[in-house]
C-alpha positions in Angstrom: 57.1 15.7 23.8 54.1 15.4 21.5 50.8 17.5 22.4 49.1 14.5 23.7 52.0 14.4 26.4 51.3 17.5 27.0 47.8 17.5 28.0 48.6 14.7 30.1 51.6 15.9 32.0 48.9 19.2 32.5 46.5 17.6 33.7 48.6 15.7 36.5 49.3 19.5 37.5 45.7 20.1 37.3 46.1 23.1 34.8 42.5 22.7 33.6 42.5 26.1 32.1 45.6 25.3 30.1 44.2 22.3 29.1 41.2 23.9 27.9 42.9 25.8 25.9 44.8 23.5 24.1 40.7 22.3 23.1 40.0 25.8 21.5 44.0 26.3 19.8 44.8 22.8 18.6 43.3 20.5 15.7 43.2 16.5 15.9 46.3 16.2 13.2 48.9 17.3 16.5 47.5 14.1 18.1 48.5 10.4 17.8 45.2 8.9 16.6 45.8 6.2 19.5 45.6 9.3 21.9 42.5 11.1 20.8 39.8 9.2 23.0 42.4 9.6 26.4 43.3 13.4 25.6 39.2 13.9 24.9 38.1 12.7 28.1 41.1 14.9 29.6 39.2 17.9 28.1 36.0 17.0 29.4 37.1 16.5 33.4 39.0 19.8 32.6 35.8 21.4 31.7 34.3 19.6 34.5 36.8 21.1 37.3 36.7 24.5 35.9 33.0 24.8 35.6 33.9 26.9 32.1 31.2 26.7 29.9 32.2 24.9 26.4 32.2 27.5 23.3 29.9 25.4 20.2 32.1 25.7 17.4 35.1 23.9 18.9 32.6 21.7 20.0 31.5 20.8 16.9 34.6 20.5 15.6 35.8 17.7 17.8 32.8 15.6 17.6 33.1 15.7 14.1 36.2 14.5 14.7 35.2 11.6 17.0 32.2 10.7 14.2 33.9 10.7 11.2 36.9 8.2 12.8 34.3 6.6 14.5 35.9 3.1 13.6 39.7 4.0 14.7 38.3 6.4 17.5 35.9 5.8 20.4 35.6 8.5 23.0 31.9 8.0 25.3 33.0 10.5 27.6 33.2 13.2 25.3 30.2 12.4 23.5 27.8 12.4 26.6 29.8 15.8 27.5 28.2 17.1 24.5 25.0 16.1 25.1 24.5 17.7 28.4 25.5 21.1 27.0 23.3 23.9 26.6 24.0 26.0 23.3 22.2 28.9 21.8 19.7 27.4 19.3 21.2 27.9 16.0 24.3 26.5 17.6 22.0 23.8 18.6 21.2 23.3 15.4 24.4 22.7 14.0 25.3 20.2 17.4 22.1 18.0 17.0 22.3 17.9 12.7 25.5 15.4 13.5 24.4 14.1 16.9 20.7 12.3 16.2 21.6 9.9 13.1 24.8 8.5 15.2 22.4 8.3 18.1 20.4 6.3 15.9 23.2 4.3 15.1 24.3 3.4 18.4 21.0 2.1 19.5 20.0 4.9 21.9 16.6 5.6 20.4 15.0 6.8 23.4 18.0 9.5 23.3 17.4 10.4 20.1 13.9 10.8 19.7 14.2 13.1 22.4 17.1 15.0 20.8 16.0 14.7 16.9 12.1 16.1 18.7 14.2 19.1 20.3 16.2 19.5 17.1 12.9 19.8 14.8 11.3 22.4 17.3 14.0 24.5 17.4 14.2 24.6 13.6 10.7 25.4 13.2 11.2 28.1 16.0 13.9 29.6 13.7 11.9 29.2 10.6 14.6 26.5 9.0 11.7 25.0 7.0 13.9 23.6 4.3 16.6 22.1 6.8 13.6 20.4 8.7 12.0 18.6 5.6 15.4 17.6 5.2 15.9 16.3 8.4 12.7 14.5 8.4 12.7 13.0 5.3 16.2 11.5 6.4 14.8 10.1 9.6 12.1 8.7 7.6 14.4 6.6 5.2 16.6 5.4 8.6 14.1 4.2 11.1 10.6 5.0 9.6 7.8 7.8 10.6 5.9 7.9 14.4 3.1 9.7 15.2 5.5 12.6 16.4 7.6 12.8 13.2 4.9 12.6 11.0 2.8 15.4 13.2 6.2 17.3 12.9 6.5 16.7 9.3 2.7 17.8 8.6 3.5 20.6 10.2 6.8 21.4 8.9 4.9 20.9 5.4 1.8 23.0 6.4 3.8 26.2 7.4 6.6 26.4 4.4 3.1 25.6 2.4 5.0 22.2 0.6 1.7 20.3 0.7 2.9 18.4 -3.0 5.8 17.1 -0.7 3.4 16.5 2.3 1.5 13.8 0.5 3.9 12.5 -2.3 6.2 11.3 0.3 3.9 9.1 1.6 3.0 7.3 -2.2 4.3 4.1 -0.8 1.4 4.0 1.7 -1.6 4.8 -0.7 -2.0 1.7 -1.7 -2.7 0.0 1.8 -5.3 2.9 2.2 -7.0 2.3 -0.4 -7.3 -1.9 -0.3 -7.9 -1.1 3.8 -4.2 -3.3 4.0 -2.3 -3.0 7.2 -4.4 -0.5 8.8 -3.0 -0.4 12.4 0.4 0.4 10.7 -0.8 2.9 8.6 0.0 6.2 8.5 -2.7 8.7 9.5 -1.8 11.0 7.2 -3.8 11.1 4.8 -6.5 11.5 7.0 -5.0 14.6 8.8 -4.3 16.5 5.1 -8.1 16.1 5.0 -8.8 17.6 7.9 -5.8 20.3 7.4 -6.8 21.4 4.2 -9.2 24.4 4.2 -11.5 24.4 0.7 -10.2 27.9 0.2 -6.9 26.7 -0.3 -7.9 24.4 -3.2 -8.3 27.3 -5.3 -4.3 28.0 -5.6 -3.0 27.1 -8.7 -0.3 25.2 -7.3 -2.3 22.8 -4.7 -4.8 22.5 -7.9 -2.2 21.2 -10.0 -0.2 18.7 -7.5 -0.8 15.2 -8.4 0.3 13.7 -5.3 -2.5 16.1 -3.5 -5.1 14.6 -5.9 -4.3 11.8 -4.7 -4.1 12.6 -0.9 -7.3 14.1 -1.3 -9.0 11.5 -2.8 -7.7 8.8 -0.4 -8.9 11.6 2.5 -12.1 11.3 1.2 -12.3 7.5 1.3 -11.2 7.5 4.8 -13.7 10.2 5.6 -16.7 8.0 4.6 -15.2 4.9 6.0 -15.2 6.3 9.4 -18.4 8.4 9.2 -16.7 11.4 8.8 -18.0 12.5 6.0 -22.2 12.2 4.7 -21.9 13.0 0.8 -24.9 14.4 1.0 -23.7 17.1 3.5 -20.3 17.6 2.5 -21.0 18.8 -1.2 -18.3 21.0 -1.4 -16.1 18.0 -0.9 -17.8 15.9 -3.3 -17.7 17.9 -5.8 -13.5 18.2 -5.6 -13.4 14.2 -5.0 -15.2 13.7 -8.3 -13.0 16.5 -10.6 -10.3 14.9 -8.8 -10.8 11.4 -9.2 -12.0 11.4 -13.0 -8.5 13.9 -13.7 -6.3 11.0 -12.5 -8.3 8.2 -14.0 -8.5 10.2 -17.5 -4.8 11.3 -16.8 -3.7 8.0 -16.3 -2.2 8.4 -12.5 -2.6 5.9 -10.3 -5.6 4.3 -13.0 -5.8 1.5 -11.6 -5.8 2.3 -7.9 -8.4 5.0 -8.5 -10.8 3.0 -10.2 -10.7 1.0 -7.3 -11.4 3.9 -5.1 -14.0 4.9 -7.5 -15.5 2.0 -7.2 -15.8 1.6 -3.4 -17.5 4.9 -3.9 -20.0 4.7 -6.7 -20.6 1.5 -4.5 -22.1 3.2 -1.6 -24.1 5.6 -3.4 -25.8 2.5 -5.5 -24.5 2.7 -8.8 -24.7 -0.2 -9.9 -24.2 0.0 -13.7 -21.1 1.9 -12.9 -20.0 -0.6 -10.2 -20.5 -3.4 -12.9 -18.3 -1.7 -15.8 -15.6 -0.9 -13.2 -15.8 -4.5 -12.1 -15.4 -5.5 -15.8 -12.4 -4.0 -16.0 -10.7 -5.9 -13.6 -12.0 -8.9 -14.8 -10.4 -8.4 -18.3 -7.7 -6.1 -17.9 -4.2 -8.3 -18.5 -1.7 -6.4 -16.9 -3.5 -5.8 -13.5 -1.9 -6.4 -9.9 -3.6 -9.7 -8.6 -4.1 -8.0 -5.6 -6.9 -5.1 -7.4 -8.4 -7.6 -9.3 -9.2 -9.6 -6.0 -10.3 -6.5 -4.1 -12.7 -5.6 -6.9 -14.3 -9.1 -6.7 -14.8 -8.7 -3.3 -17.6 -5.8 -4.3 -19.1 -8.6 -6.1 -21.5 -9.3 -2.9 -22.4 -5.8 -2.3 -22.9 -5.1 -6.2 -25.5 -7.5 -6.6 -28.3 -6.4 -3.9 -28.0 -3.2 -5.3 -31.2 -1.6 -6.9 -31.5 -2.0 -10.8 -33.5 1.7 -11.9 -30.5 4.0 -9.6 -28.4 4.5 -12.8 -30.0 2.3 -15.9 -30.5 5.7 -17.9 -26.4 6.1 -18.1 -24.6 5.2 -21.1 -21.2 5.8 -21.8 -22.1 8.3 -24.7 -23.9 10.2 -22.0 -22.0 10.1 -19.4 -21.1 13.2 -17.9 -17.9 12.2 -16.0 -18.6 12.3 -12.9 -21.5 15.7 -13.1 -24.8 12.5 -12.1 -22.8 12.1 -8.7 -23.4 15.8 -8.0 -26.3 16.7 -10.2 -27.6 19.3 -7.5 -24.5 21.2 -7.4 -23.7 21.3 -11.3 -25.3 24.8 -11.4 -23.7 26.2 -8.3 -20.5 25.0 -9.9 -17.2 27.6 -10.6 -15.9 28.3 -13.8 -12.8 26.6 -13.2 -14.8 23.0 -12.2 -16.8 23.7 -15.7 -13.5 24.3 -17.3 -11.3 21.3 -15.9 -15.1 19.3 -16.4 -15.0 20.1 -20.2 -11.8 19.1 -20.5 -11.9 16.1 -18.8 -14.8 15.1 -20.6 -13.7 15.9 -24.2 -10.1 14.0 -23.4 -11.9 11.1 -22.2 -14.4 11.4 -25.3 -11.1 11.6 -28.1 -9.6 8.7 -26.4 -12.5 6.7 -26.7 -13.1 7.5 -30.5 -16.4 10.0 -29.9 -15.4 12.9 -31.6 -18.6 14.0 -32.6 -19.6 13.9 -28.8 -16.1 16.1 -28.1 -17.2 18.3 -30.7 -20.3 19.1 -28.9 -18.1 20.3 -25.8 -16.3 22.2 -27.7 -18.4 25.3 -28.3 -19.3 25.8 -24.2 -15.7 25.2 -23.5 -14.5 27.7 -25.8 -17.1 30.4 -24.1 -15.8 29.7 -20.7 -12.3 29.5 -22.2 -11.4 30.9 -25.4 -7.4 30.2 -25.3 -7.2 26.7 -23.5 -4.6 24.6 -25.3 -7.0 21.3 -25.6 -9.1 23.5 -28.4 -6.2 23.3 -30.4 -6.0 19.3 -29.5 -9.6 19.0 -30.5 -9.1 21.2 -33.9 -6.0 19.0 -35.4 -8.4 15.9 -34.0 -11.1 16.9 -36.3 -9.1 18.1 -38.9 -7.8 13.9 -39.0 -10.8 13.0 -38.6 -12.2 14.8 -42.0 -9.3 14.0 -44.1 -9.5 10.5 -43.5 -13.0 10.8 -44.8 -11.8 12.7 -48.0 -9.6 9.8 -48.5 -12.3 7.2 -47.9 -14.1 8.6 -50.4 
């Protein structure tokens, strides 16, 4: 008599407790497959009679068993006996990891919101910040991000102080945000980093340096002044990081195109119009450029034209501060570091553009606030080109 005989010949004796102990002692292997999904709903009525309460790790182990032989073996009872038990919470944990995705995968989505929602609370409440992004970020790529999940993942992301992976997992959306596409599917997230984010916190090296929170930020500012959130002229401090921000990832190369557009929309409102016509010109004679920018820069045209002539005539290219006219009231209040990263935003865009002289005249300041950053040495072996070329000339 196999075990699976045994179980049933136990049960028509109504030897629960035996039964249930055959659940704790045995493993799947001393079952016919064929039998697993009838000897499984004999452990749960067992359970059921006796009124025992069911231990987590055997648990486990038999609905891994059910899941991973899902195709050979089907047991429902069992499965909803799993999900009316109460476990501690880092036994919860490891129940709810395997239950939401099959959950998923059988269709019950109510279900599973609800049990994937309790499953992300109870890892926060355990401080599992790692396993949580994890678990997010997979139910992201299997049925997309809610207004819960993505409040949940904000959160998550806020606490364990990830904010690079807070706004870099959300690349794909940045460019509906900025072209204004698909707005009532759109994610609101960039719009609550914004509103997340204290200004303190932009003084860390590590947010400072994070490309996709550049980005985030920049887009957050957009939205800001879309929706009347934000008044330039009484959000300084936020203009000011906007502007070093933007004119990094434009110089940089990140996102060039996009942030030009975003640029743009910007210099727009505050009626630069000389700006808003070179920007335009790029579009119009740049090869390689998604159809899609060059059509949302035209549709500036409009707006571009009724602007006032004097607002920025005075600006030439040799001139142009990078971004310091937007803010010209706040240059002087400005740190060190937003001279620093200024200076050197200035002098790469200068090199690349073939005014060394004009880097060269950046240089001196830079090397007072500065006296060991690397881009001196970039500017030195730039000159040092530059004036044997002219030996050779000669």
């Amino acid at each position: 008599m196999d075990l699976s005989e045994q179980v049933e010949k136990l049960f028509h004796e109504k030897a629960y407790k035996k039964i249930i102990s055959f659940f704790y002692d045995s493993t799947y292997e001393e079952f016919r497959v064929e039998s697993i999904p009838r000897v499984l709903g004999l452990f749960v009525q067992s359970f059921e009679h006796t009124n025992l309460a069911c231990k987590a790790d055997k648990a486990l182990y038999w609905l891994e068993v059910l899941l991973k032989n899902k195709s050979t073996i089907t047991s429902d009872p069992y499965f909803e006996f799993i999900l009316k038990q109460k476990f501690s919470i880092s036994d919860q944990i490891l129940i709810d990891q395997v239950i939401w995705p099959y959950l998923y995968e059988r269709g019950q989505l109510e279900e599973a919101e609800k049990r994937v929602n309790s499953h992300l609370g109870n890892l926060l409440k355990m401080g599992r910040l790692d396993l949580a992004k994890k678990e997010l970020l997979s139910l992201f790529e299997k049925v997309g991000s809610s207004n819960w999940s993505l409040n949940y993942f904000i959160k998550v992301c806020m606490v364990a102080g990830d904010i690079d992976l807070l706004v870099t997992s959300f690349e794909k959306y940045y460019e509906d945000i900025a072209l204004c596409k698909n707005v009532k599917r759109t994610p609101k997230l960039i719009e609550i980093v914004f509103s997340f984010l204290d200004f303190s916190d932009l003084n860390r090296d590590g947010v400072r340096k994070g490309r996709g929170f550049k980005q985030a930020y920049c887009l957050g500012f957009i939205q800001g002044i879309r929706q009347g959130l934000i008044v330039d002229t009484q959000h300084w401090e936020s203009l000011k990081y906007f502007v070093v921000f933007i004119f990094d990832m434009i110089v940089e190369g990140e996102n060039r195109d996009l942030n030009l557009l975003l640029l743009l929309e910007y210099v727009v409102g505050r009626q630069r119009k000389k700006l808003a016509n070179k920007i335009m010109l790029y579009f119009e004679i740049k090869d390689n450029c998604k159809r899609l920018y060059k059509k949302h820069a035209a549709s500036f045209q409009g707006m571009v034209e009724v602007l006032p002539e004097c607002k920025d005539e005075n600006i030439d290219i040799e001139e142009y501060d990078l971004g310091s006219d937007l803010f010209e009231n706040e240059n002087e209040e400005m740190k060190i570091f937003e001279q620093v990263k200024k200076l050197e935003r200035d002098i790469r865009f200068l090199i690349k553009s073939n005014k060394l002289e004009h880097a060269l005249g950046r240089m001196d300041k830079l090397r007072e606030l500065d006296p060991d950053n690397p881009i001196l040495v970039e500017l030195y072996e730039a000159r040092s080109k530059s004036e044997g070329s002219r030996v050779v000339e000669k």
